[in-house]
N, C-alpha and C positions, 0 to 999 in steps of 0.2 A: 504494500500500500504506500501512495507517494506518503513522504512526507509533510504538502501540504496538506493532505486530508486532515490532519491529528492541531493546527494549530487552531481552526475553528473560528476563525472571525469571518463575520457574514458579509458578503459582497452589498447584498442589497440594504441589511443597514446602513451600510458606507453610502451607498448610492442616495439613500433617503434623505443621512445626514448632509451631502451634498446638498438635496433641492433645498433643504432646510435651511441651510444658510446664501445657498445662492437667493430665494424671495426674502431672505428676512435681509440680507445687505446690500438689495439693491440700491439703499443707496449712498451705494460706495464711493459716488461722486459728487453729493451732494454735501455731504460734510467734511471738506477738506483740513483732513489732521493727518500728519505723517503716520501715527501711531494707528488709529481707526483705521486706514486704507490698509495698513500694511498687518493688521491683526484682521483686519477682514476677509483681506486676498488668502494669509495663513491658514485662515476656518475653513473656507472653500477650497482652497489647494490641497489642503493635509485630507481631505474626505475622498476625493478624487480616483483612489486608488482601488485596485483589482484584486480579490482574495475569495478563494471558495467559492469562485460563479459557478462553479458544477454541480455542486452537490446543496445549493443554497435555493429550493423548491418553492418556496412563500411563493403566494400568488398576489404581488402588489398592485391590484387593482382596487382592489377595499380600502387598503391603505393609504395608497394616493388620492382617490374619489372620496372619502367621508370627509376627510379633511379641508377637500375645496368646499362639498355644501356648507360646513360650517363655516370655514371664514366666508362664504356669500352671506349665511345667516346672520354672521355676530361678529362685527369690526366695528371700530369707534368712527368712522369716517367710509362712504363711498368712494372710494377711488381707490388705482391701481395701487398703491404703495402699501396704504392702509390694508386692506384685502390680502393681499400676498403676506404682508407681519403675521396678520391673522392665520391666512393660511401654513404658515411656518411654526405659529405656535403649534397648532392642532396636528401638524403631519410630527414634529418634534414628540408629540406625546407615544405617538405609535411607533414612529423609527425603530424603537430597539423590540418591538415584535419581530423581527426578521432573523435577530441573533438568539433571541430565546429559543424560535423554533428550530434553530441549526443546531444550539445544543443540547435539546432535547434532540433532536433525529440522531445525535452524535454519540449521546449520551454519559460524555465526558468533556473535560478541556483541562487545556495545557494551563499552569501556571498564571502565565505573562496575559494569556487570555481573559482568565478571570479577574483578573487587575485591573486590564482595560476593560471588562465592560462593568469593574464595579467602579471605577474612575468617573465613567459614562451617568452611573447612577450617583455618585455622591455631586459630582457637577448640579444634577437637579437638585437635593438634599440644600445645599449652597444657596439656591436661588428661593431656598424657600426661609430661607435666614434672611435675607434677602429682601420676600415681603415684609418679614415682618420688620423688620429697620424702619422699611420704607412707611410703612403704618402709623407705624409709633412716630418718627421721627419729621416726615415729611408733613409740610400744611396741607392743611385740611384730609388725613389722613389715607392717602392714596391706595387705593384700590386698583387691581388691574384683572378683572372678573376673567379678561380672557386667558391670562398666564396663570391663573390661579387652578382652574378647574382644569384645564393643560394640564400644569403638573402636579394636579394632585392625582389625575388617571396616570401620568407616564412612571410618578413615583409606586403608585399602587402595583403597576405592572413588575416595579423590582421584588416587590415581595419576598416571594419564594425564591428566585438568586440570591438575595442579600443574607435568606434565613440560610442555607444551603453554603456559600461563602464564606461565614464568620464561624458554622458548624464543621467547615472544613478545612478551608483553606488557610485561615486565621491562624486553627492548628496546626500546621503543618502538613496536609494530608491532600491527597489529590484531589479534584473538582468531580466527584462524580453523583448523576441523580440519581434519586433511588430507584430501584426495578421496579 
């Protein structure tokens, strides 16, 4: 068996977290800051890449499509920019369905795997520190109804890896699901 079969990271999350940040920074030239351009070009550059398109069966159609009727349903503004933020929240919340189901079909993973996609999972974790700063600390107590419900379904989805992770991995011991 090659060796890439056994490191386990999903092609089509990679590809999701692409659209994800390709609609959410479009506008990449609207805000001219060395630092913004060149951490935005990094998000969509670093996503870009090819791993496990063989064996990586998700059928992203559901994935892609609920995500746009919600941002047509529920964005702070009609227009294009607005709309696509939206729709980058909502496809962000599902992205890492595509790595779940690859390791579950795989039914193991490597080390460095489970690192990255519990990295994947604490990054949201972060952002929900995050609200809450921005609640407490921001005027008039800001609210962002459409990152919130995002990620409270994308954090939900870690569930069972993170329970699974900290019972294994933590310890020392390989990544594997139960039978």
């Amino acid at each position: 068996m090659p060796s890439t079969l056994t490191t386990g990271i999903s092609f089509k999350t990679q590809l999701l977290y692409f659209i994800v940040f390709v609609t959410r920074y479009i506008d990449l030239f609207y805000h001219l800051s060395a630092y913004l351009i060149l951490m935005k070009i990094f998000f969509i550059g670093s996503t870009g890449t090819r791993h496990e398109a063989d064996i990586d069966t998700i059928q992203l159609e559901w994935l892609l499509g609920a995500p746009a009727i919600l941002a047509l349903l529920f964005h702070y503004k009609f227009n294009v920019k607005e709309i696509l933020w939206a729709y980058s929240i909502f496809l962000e919340a599902v992205a890492i369905l595509p790595q779940m189901f690859l390791l579950q079909r795989l039914g193991e993973a490597e080390t460095i795997t489970t690192h990255y996609i519990f990295a994947l999972g604490a990054y949201r974790g972060l952002y929900i520190l995050n609200w809450i700063w921005r609640f407490i600390f921001e005027p008039k107590h800001h609210f962002d109804y459409i990152a919130f419900v995002a990620g409270l379904i994308q954090t939900g989805l870690y569930g069972d890896f993170f329970y699974i992770y900290f019972n294994q991995v933590v310890k020392g011991k390989k990544f594997e699901l139960p039978a």
